[in-house]
C-alpha positions in Angstrom: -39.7 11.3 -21.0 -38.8 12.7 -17.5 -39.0 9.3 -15.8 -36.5 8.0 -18.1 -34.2 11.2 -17.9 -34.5 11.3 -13.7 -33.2 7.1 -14.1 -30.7 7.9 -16.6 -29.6 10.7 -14.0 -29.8 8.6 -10.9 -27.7 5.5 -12.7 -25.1 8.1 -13.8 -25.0 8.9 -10.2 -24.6 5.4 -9.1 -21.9 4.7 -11.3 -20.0 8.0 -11.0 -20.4 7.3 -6.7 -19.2 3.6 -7.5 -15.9 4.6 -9.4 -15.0 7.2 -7.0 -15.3 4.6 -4.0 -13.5 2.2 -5.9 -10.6 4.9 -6.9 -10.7 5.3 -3.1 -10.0 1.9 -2.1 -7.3 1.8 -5.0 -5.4 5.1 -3.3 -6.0 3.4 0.7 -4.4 0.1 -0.9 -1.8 2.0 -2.5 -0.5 3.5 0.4 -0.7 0.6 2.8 1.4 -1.4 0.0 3.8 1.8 0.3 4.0 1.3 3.5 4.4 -2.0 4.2 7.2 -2.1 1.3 9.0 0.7 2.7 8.8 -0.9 6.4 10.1 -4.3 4.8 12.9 -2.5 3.3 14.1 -0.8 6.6 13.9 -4.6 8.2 15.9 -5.9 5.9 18.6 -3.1 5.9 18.3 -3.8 10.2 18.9 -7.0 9.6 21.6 -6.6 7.2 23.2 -4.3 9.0 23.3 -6.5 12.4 24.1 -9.4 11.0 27.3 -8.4 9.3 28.4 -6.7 12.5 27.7 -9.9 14.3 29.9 -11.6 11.6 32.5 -8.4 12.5 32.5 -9.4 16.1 32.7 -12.8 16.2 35.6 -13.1 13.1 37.4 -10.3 15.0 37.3 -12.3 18.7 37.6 -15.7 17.4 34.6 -16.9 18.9 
């Protein structure tokens, strides 16, 4: 009766330390993805931002 109570305990442990690493891995991802979105976004709006003053510049000189 104790052997099988210490396993059960021990594979509750093993699963609880299993879905706490994966819910881990799930928050690190998160945030990189966050990141990465938010850096794409500030890119874009650099790019945006150049290229219509390039446009600006070169309609405005005639070039």
């Amino acid at each position: 009766m104790s052997l099988f109570q210490e396993s059960e305990n021990r594979e509750r442990q093993l699963v609880d330390e299993a879905e706490q690493q994966s819910r881990s891995e799930q928050s690190g991802t998160k945030n990189r993805d966050r990141k990465v979105v938010g850096f794409l976004y500030v890119a874009l709006g650099y790019l945006k931002v150049f290229g219509t003053l390039k446009f600006r510049v070169r309609s405005h000189f005639k070039i």
